[in-house]
Backbone as CSV, one residue per row, in Angstrom:
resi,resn,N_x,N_y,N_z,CA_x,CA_y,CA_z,C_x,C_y,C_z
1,UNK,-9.840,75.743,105.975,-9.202,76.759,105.151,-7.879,77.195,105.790
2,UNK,-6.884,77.371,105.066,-5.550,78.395,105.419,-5.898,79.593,106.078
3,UNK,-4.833,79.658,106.380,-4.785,81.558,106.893,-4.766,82.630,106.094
4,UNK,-4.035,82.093,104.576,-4.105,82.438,103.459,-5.446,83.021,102.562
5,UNK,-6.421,81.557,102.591,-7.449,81.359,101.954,-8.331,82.233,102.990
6,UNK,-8.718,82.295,104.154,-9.090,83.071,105.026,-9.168,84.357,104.756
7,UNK,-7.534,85.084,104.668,-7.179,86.659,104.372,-8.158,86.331,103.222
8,UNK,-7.259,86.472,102.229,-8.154,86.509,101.095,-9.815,86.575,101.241
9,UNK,-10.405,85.768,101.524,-11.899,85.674,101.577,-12.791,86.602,101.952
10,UNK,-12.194,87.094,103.487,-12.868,88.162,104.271,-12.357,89.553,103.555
11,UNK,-10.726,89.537,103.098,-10.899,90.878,102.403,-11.456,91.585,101.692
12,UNK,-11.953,89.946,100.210,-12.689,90.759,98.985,-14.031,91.115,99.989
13,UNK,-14.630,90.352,100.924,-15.701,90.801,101.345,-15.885,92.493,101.987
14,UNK,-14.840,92.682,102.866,-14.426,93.845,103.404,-14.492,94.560,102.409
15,UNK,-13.610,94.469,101.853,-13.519,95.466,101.110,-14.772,95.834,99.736
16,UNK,-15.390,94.851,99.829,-17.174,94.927,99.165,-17.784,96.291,100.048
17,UNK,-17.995,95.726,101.570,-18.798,97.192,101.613,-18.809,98.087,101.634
18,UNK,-20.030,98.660,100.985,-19.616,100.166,100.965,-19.615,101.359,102.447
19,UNK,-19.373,102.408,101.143,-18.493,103.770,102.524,-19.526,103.719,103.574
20,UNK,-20.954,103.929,103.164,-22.115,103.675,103.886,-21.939,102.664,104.886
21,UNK,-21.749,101.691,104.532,-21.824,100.595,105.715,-20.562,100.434,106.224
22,UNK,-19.740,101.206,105.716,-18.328,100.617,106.913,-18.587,101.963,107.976
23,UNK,-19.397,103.421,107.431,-19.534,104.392,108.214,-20.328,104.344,109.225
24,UNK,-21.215,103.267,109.227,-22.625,103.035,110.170,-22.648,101.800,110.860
25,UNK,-21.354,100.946,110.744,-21.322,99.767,111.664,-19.935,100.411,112.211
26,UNK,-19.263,101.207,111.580,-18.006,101.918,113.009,-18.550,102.675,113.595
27,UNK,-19.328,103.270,113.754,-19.824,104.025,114.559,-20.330,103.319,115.696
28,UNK,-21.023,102.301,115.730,-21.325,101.174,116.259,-20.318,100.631,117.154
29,UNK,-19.736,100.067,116.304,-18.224,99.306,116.824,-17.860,100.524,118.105
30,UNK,-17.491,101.558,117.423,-16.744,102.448,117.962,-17.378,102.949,119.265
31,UNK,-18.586,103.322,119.219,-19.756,103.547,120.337,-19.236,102.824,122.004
32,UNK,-19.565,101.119,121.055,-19.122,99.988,122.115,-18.253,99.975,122.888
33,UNK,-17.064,100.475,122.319,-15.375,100.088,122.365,-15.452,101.252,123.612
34,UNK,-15.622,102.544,122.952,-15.679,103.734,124.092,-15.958,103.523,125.324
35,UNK,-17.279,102.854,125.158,-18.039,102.651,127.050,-17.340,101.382,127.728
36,UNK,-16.574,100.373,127.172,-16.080,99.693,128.069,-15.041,99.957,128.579
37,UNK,-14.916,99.123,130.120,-13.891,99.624,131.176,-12.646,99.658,130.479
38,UNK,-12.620,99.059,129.728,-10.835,98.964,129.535,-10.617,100.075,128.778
39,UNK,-11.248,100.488,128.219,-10.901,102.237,127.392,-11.195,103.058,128.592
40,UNK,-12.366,102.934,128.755,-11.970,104.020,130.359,-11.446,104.522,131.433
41,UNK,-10.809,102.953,131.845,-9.671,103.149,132.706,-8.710,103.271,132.154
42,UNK,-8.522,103.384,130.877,-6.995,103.272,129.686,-6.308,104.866,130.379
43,UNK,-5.069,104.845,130.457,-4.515,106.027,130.206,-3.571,106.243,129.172
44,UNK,-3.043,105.158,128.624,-2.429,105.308,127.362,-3.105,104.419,126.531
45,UNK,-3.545,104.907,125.188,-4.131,103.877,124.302,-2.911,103.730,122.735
46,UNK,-3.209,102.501,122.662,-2.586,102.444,121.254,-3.387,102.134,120.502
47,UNK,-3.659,102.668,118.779,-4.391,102.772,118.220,-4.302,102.603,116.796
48,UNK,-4.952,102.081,115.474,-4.147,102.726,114.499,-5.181,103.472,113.386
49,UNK,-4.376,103.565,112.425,-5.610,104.824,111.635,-6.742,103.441,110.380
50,UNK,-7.581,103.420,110.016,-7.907,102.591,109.381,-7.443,102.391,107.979
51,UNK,-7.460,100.976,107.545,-6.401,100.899,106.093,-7.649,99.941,105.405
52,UNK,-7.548,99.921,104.176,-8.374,99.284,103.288,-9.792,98.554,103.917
53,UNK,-10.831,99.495,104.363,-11.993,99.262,104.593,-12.044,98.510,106.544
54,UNK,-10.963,99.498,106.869,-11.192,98.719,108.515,-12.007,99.810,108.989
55,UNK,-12.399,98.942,110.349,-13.041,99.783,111.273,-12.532,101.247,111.335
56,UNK,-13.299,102.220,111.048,-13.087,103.603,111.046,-12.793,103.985,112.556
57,UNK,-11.656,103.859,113.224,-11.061,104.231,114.336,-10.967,105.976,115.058
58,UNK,-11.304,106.340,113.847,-11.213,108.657,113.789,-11.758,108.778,115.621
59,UNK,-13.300,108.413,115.606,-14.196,108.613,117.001,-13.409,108.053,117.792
60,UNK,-12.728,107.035,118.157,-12.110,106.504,119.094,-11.041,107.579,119.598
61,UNK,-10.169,107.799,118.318,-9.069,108.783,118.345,-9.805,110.043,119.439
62,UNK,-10.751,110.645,118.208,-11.128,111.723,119.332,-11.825,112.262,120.510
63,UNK,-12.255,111.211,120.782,-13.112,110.368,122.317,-11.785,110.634,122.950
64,UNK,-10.663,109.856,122.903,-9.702,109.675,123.880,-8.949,110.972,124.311
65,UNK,-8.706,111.335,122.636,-8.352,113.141,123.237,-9.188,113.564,124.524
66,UNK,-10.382,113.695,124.082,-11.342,114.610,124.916,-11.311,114.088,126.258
67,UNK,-10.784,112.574,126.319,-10.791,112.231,128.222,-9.457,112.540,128.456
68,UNK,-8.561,113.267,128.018,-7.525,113.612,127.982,-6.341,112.018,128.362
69,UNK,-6.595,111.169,127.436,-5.703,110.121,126.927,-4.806,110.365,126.444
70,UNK,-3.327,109.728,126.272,-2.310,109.853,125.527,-2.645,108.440,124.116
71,UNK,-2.239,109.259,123.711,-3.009,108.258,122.312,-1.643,107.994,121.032
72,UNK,-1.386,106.498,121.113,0.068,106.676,120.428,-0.291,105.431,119.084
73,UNK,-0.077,105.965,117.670,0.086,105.121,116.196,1.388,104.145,116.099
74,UNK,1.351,103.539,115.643,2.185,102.450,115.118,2.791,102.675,114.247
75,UNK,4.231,102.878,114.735,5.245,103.168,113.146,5.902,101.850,113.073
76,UNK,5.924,101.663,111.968,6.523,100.431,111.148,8.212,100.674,111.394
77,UNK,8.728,99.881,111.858,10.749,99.632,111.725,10.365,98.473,110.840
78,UNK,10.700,98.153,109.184,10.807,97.373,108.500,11.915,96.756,108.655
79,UNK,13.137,97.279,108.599,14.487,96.704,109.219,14.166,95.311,110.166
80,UNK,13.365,95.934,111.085,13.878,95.870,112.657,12.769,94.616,112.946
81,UNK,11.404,94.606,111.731,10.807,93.901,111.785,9.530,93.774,113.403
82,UNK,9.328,95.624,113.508,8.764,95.343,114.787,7.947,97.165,114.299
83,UNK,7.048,97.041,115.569,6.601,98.675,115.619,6.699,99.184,116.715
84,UNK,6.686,100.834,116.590,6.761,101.342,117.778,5.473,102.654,117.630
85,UNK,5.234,102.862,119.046,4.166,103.580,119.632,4.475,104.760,119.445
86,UNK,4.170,106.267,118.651,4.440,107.564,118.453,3.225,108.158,119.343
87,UNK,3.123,109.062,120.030,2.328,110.212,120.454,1.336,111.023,119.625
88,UNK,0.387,110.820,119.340,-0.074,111.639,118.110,-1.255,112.518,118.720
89,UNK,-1.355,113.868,118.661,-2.358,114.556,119.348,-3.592,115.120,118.021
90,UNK,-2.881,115.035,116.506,-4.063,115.677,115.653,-3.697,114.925,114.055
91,UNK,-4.503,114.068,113.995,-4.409,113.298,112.388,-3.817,113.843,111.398
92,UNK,-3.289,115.435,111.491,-2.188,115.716,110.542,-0.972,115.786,110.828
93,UNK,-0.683,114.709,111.740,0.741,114.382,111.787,0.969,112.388,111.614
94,UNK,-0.424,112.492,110.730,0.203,111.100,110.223,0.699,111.259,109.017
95,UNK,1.365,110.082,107.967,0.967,110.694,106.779,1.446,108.850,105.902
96,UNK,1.138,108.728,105.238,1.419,107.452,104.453,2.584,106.900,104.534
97,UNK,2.552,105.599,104.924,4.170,104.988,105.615,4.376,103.753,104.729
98,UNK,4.915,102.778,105.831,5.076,101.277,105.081,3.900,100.667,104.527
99,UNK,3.699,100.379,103.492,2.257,99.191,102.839,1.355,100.679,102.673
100,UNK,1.429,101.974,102.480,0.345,102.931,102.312,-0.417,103.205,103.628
101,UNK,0.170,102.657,104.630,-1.009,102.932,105.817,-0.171,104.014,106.603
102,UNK,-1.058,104.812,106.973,-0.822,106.048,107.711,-0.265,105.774,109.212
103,UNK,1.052,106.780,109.113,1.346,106.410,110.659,2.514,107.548,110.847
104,UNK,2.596,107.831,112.097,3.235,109.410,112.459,4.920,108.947,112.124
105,UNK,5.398,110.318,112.064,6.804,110.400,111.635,7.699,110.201,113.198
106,UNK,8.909,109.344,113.335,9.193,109.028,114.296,9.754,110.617,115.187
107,UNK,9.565,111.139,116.051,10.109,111.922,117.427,10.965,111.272,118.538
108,UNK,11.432,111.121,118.497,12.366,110.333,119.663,11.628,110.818,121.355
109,UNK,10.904,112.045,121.790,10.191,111.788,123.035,8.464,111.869,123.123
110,UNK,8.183,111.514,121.737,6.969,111.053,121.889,6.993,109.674,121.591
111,UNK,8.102,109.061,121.680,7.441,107.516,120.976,7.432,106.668,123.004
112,UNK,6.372,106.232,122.955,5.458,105.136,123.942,6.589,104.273,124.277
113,UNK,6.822,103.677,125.417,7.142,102.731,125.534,5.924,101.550,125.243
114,UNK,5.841,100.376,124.722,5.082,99.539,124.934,4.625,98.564,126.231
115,UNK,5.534,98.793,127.137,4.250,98.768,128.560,3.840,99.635,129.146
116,UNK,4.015,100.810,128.795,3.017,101.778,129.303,1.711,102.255,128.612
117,UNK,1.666,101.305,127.589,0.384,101.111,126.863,-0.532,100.746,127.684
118,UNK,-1.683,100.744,128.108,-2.691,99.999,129.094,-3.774,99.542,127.821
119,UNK,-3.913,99.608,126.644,-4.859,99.251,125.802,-4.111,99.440,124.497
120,UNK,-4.585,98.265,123.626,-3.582,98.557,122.392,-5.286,98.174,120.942
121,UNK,-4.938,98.549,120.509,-6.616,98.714,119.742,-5.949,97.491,118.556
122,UNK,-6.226,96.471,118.262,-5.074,95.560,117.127,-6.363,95.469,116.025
123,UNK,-5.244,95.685,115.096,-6.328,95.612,113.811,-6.267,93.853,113.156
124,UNK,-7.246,93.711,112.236,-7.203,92.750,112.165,-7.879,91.992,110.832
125,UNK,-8.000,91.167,109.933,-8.146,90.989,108.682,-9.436,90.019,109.328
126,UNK,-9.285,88.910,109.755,-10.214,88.141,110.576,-10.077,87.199,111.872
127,UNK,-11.146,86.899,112.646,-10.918,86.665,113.944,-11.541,85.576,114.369
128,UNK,-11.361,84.746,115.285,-12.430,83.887,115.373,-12.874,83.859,117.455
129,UNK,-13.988,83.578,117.594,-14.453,83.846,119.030,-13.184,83.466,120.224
130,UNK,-12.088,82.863,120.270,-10.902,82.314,120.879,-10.275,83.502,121.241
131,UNK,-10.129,84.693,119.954,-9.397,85.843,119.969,-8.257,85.566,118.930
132,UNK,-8.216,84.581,118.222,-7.151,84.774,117.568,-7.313,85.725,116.356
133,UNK,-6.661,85.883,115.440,-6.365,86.616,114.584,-5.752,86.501,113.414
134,UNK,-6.320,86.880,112.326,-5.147,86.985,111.156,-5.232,88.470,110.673
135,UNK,-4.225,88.782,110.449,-3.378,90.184,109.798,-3.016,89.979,108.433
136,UNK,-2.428,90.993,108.240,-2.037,91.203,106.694,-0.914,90.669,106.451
137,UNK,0.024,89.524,107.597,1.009,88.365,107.399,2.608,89.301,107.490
138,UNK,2.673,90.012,107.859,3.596,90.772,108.628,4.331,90.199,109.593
139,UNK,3.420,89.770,110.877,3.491,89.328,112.004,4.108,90.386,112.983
140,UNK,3.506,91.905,112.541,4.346,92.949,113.549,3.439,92.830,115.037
141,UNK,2.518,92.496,115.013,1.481,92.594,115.828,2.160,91.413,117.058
142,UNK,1.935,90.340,116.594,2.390,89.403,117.054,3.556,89.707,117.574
143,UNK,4.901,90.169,117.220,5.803,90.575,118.263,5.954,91.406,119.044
144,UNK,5.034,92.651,118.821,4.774,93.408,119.598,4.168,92.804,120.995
145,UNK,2.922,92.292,120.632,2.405,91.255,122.023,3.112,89.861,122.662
146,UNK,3.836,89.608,121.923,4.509,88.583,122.742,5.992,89.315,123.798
147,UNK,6.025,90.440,123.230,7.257,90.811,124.592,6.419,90.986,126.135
148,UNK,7.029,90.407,126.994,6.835,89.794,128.549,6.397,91.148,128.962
149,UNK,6.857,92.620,128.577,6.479,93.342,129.317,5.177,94.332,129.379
150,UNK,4.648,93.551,127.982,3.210,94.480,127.389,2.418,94.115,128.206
151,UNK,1.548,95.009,129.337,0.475,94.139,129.685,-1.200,94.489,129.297
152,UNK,-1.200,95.702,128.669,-1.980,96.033,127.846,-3.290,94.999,127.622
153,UNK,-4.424,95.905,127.807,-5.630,95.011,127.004,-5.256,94.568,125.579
154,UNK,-6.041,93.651,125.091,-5.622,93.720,123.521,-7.302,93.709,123.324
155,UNK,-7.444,95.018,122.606,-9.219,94.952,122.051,-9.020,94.926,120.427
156,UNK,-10.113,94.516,119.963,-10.182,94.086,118.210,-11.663,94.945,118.044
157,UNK,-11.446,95.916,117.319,-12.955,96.376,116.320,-13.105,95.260,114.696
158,UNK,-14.103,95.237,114.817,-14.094,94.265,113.945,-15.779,94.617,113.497
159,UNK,-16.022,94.092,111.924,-17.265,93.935,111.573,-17.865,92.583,112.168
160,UNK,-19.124,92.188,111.943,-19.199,90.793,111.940,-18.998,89.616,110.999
161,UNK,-19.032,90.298,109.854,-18.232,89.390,108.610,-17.071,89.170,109.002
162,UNK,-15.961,89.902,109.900,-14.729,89.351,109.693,-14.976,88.315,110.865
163,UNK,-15.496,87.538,111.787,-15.601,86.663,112.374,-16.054,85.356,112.037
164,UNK,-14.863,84.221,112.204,-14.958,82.935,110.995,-15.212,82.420,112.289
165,UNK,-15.565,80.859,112.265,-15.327,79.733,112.759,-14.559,79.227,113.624
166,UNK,-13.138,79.622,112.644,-11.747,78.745,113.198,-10.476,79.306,112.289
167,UNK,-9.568,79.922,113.511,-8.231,80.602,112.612,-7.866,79.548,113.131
168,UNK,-7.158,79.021,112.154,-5.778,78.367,112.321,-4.562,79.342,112.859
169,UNK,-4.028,78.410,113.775,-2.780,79.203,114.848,-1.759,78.594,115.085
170,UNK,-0.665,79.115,115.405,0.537,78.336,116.061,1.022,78.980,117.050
171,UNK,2.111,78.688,117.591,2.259,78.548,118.816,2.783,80.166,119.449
172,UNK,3.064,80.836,118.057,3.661,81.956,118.105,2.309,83.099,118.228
173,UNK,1.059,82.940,117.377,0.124,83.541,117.553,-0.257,83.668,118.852
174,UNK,-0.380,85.333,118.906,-1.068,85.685,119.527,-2.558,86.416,119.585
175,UNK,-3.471,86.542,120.773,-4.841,86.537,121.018,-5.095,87.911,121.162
176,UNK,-6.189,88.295,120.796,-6.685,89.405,121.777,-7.499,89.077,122.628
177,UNK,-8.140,90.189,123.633,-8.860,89.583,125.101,-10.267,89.780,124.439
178,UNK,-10.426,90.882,123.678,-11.905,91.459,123.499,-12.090,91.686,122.329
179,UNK,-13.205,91.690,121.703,-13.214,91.762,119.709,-14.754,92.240,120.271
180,UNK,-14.975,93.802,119.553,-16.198,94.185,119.411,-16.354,94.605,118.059
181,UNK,-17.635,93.850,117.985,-18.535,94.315,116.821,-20.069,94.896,116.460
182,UNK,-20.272,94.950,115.172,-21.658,96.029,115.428,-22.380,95.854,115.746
183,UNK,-22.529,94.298,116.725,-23.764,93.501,117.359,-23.082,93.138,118.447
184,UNK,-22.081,92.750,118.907,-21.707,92.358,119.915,-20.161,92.963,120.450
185,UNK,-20.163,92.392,121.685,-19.026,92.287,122.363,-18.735,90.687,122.699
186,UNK,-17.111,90.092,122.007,-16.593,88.723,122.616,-15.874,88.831,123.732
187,UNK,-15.954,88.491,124.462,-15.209,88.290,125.663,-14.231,86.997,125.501
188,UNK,-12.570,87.013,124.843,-11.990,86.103,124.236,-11.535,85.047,125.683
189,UNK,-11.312,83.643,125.621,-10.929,83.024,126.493,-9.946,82.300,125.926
């Protein structure tokens, strides 16, 4: 299958389950994500808010507050063809951005540098055990992680439906290290 045929596939599925079950396998997800080292030792996390039936990210958000984390959203530069890291301390300073997905209004000294990220939370349409990834075909993600100076975990919440077989990749794709879901943790190689 394409990357195409892929998106497509896992979305109508995603987006099949219901509020119920996307509320009771993030919790899950989210549970997981919390207790491992790389969120714990995180001092800056990057994160984003959930968009059309993703992992409900809210608990993560406010887990990290409470270990007193700096916790920074993804604003879209459409121009610029890239994102940048905002500071966000309380979910009403996001508000509906590029493509309808929520993301804070730019501040010029809260926005993150991206290597001082130590964990970047990447969302993701579907994944396969390698770590690769397909997105919503943007490719903001992807340039974000390919600059030399990110060294950031890259973790993936994910259901287990969104985990295929085999993404097709090129040379430009990039991986994440870790993809947890409501049954497991991958450890990507």
């Amino acid at each position: 299958m394409t990357k195409d045929e892929i998106r497509k596939e896992v979305l109508k599925r995603r987006l099949a389950l219901s509020d119920r079950e996307v509320s009771s396998k993030s919790r899950a997800i989210c549970s997981r994500l919390v207790s491992e080292d790389v969120f714990v030792t995180a001092s800056v996390v990057g994160l984003y808010w959930p968009f059309r039936n993703e992992v409900l990210t809210q608990s993560i958000f406010h887990e990290a507050l409470s270990r007193h984390k700096k916790v920074g959203f993804p604003l879209v530069c459409a121009q610029q063809h890239r994102i940048t890291y905002v500071a966000v301390n309380d979910p009403s300073e996001l508000a509906a951005g590029t493509l309808g997905i929520m993301e804070p209004r730019f501040i010029e000294d809260r926005v993150i540098p991206a290597e001082e990220l130590d964990l970047i939370v990447v969302p993701g349409v579907a994944f396969d055990e390698r770590g690769y990834r397909i997105g919503y075909g943007g490719g903001y993600f992807d340039r974000l992680l390919t600059a030399r100076t990110v060294t950031a975990t890259r973790a993936a919440p994910a259901f287990d439906m969104q985990i295929v077989d085999r993404v097709p990749h090129e040379d430009h794709d990039e991986k994440v290290d870790i993809i947890l879901t409501e049954s497991r943790t991958i450890g990507c190689t």
